[in-house]
C-alpha positions in Angstrom: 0.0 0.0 0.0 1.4 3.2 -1.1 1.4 6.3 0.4 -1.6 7.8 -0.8 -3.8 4.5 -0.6 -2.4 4.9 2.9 -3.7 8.7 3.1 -7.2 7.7 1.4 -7.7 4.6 3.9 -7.0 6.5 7.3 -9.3 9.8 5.6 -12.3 7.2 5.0 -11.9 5.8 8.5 -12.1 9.5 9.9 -14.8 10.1 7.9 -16.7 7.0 9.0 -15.9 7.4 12.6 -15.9 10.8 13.2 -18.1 12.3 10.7 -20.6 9.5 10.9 -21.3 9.5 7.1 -23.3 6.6 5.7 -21.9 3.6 3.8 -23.1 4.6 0.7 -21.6 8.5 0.8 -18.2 6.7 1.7 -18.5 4.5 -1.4 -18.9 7.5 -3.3 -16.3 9.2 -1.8 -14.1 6.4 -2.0 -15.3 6.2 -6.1 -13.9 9.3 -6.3 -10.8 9.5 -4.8 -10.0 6.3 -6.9 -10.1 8.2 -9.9 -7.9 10.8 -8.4 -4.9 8.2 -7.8 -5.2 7.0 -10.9 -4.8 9.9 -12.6 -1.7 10.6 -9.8 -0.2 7.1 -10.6 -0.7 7.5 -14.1 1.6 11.0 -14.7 3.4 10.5 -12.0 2.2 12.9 -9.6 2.5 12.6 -5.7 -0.5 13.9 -3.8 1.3 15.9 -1.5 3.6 18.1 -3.4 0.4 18.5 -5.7 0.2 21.8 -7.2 -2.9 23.6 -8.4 -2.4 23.5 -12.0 -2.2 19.5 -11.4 -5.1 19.6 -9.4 -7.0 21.2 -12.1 -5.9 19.3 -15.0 -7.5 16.2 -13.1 -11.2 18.2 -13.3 -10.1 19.3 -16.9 -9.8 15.6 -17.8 -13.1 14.9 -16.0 -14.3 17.3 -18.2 -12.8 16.1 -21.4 -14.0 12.5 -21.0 -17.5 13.3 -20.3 -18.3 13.8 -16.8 -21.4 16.1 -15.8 -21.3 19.4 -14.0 -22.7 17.5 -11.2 -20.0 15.0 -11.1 -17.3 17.5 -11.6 -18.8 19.6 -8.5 -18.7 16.4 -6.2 -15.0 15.3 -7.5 -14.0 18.9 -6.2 -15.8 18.8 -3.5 -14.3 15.3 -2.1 -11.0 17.1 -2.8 -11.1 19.9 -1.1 -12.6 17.6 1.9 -9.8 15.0 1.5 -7.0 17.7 1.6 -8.5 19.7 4.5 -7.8 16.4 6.4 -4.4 16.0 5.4 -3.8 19.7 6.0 -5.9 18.9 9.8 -2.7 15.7 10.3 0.1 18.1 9.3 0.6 15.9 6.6 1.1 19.1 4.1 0.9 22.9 4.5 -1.4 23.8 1.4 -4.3 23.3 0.0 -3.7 22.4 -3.9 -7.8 22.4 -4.3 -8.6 25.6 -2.0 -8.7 28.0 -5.1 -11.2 25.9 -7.8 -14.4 27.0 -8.1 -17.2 24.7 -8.6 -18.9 24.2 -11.7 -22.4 25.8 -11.3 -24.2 22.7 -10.6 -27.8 24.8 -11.1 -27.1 25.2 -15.0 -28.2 21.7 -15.0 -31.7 22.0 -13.1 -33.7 19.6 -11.4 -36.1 17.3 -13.3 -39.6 17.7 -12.0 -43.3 16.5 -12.5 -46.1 19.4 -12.7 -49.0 19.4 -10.4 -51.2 17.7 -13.3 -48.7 15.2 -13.7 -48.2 14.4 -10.4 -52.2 14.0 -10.3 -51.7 11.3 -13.3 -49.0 9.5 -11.4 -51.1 9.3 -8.0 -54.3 7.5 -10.4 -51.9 4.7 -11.9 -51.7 1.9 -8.9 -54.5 -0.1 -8.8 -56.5 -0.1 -5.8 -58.3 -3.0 -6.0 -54.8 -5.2 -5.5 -52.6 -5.1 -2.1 -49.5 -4.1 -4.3 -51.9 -0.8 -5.7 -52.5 0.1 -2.8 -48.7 -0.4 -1.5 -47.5 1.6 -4.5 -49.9 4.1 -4.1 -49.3 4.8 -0.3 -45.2 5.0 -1.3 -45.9 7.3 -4.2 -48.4 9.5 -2.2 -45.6 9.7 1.0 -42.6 10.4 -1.0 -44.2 13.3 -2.8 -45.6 14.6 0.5 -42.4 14.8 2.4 -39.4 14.3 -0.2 -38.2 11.6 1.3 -34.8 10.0 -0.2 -35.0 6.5 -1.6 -33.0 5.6 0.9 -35.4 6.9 3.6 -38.4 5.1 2.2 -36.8 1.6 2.0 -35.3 1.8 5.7 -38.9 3.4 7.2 -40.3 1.6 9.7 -43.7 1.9 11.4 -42.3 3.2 14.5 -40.9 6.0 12.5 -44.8 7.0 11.6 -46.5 9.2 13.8 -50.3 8.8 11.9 -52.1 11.0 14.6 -49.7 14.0 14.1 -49.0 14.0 10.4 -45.3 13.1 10.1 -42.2 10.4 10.0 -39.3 10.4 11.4 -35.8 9.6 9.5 -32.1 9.0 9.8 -31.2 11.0 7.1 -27.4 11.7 5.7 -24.8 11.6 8.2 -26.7 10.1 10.6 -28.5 13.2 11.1 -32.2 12.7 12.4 -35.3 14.8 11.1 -39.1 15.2 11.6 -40.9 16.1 8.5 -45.0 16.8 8.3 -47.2 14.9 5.7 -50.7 15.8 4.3 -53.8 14.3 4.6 -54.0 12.5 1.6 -50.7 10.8 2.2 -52.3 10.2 5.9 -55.6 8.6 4.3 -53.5 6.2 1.5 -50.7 5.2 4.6 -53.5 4.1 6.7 -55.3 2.3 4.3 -51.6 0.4 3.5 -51.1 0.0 7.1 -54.5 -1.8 8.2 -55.3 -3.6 5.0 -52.6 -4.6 2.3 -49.2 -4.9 4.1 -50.4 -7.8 6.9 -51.6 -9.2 3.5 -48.2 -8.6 2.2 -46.2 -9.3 5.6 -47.8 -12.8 5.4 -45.6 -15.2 8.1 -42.5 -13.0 7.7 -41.9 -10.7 11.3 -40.5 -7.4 10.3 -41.2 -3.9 11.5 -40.6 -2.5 8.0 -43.1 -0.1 6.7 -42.7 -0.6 2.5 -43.0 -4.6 1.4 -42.3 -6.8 -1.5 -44.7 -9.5 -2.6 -42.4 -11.9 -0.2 -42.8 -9.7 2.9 -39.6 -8.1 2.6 -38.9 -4.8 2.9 -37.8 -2.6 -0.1 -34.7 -2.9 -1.7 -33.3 0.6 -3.3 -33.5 -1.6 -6.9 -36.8 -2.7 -6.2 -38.9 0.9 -5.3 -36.4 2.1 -8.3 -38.2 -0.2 -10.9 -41.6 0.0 -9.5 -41.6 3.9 -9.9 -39.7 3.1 -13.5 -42.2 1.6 -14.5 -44.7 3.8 -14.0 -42.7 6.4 -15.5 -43.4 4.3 -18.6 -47.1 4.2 -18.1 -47.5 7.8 -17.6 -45.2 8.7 -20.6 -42.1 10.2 -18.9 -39.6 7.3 -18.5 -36.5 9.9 -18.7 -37.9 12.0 -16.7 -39.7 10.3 -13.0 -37.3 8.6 -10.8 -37.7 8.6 -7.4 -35.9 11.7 -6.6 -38.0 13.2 -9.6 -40.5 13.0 -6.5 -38.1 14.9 -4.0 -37.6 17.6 -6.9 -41.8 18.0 -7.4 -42.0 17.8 -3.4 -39.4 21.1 -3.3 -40.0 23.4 -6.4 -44.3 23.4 -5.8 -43.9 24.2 -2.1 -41.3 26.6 -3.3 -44.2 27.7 -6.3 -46.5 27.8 -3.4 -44.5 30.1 -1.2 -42.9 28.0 1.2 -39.4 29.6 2.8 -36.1 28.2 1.3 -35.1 27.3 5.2 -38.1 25.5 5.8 -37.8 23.6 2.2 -33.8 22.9 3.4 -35.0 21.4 7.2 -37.4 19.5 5.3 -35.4 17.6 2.7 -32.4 17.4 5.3 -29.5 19.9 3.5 -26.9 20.6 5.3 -26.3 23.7 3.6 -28.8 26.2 2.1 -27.1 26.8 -0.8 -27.6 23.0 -1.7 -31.7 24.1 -1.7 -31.2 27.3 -3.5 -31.2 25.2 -6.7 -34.8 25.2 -6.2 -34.7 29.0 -6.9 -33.6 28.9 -10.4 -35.9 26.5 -11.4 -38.6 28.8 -9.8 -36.9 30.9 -11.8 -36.8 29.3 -15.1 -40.5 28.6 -15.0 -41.6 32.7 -14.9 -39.1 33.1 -17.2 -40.9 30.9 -19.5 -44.1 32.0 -18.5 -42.8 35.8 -19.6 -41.6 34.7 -23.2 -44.9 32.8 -23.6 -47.4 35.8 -22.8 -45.7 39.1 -22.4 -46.6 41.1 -25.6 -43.5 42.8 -25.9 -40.8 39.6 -24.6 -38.5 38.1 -27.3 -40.9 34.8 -27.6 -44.1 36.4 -27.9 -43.3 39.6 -30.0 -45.3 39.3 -33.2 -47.4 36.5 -32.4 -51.0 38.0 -32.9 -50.6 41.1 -35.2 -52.6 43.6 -34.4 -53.5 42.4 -31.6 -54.7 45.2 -29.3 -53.9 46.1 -25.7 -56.8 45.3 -23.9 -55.3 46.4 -20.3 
């Protein structure tokens, strides 16, 4: 083991230990700085004399082979993370990353259902089955309190408080949060509750909320395809996935005039300016709205002539 596989294995273990961050962030975190010694290894760089233009040519390459905005932002971000550590152990004086910017991750904006679409989605499962009525109780929570995927498969019924409106989660990091649910999620959850999942549960003893047809709880692959495949019978397969539901949760209570720090305690950010992408697609939309009616906007200009001012 080298030095910086060294480096990488202690940072994880700080990260796991004292951090608390869940097994899936350290995979990704992990992923990334994977990619990071290979492209050390592979010119010959060592990760502590490092210097910026280095640094940068490894996003530049990111770049070059293909890599999303997104991806690009999270690669820097591990970075920066990875060498505050080192600079923490006194295993280096500098930071090599301190000084790149982030791509602007909101040029790529959230996918998102509208409020008729959502309406669709929420008449697909079929009520008259226990697996309908399963579907429809997990599609009608996850757009009423943006739950993660992650969130949904672990839920269990002790995390359900039914006479108050809201769940309880272990969200990222370990980090605990109450959010509220409306009534219609209320009416479809205690329908699922009482009727279809004992039917589902069958001999199996688990206090899992979300079942498969053998009583097990929810993989992340499972709820994946199930909402996939209604994606397919509503007509938006590239579109709905289940955090297409967190996205619609956020931008219609945003639409509706919900606070951004009540939208980031909801949906568990740690910081606000994670939620704030929310703003631009807030944005975007009356932006689009303009172009399409304003008489005198770029899009619209022309479109009836003659037309007379009526206001």
């Amino acid at each position: 083991m080298n030095e910086f596989e060294t480096d990488v294995k202690r940072y994880l273990a700080f990260l796991q230990m004292e951090k608390g961050l869940s097994e899936n962030t350290l995979i990704s975190y992990k992923q990334g700085l994977d990619k990071f010694g290979a492209y050390l290894q592979e010119n010959k760089f060592n990760h502590i004399d490092l210097s910026e233009n280095q640094a940068l040519d490894f996003i530049k390459e990111e770049s070059r082979q293909g890599s999303s905005l997104s991806t690009q932002a999270h690669l820097i971000s591990i970075l920066k993370s990875f060498y505050k550590y080192l600079l923490a152990e006194d295993k280096m004086d500098y930071n090599p990353i301190s000084n790149i910017e982030s791509p602007k991750k909101w040029k790529t904006l959230p996918k998102y259902l509208t409020i008729d679409q959502v309406d669709q989605l929420m008449e697909l499962p079929n009520m008259a089955t226990p697996i309908g009525q399963r579907d429809k109780a997990v599609l009608e929570l996850m757009y009423a309190s943006g739950l993660r995927i992650s969130e949904v498969t672990t839920l269990k019924k002790t995390n359900i408080y039914m006479d108050d409106n809201f769940v309880r989660v272990m969200g990222k990091g370990s980090k605990e949060r109450v959010i509220p649910f409306g009534e219609k999620a209320r009416e479809f959850m205690a329908g699922y509750l009482a009727g279809a999942r004992p039917l589902l549960l069958k001999k199996n003893m688990n206090d899992y909320v979300f079942l498969n047809h053998h009583g097990r709880p929810f993989t992340r692959q499972g709820l994946w395809k199930i909402i996939k495949g209604y994606a397919r019978t509503l007509g938006v397969p590239a579109t709905l996935t289940p955090h297409t539901l967190r996205h619609s949760f956020a931008t219609h209570l945003l639409e509706k005039g919900a606070d951004l720090r009540s939208i980031q305690l909801m949906l568990g950010h740690a910081n606000i300016s994670t939620t704030e992408i929310y703003t631009y697609v807030a944005k975007s939309k009356v932006k689009k709205m303009y172009d399409r009616y304003h008489p005198r906007s770029s899009a619209s200009a022309g479109a009836e002539p003659g037309g007379k001012n009526t206001g």
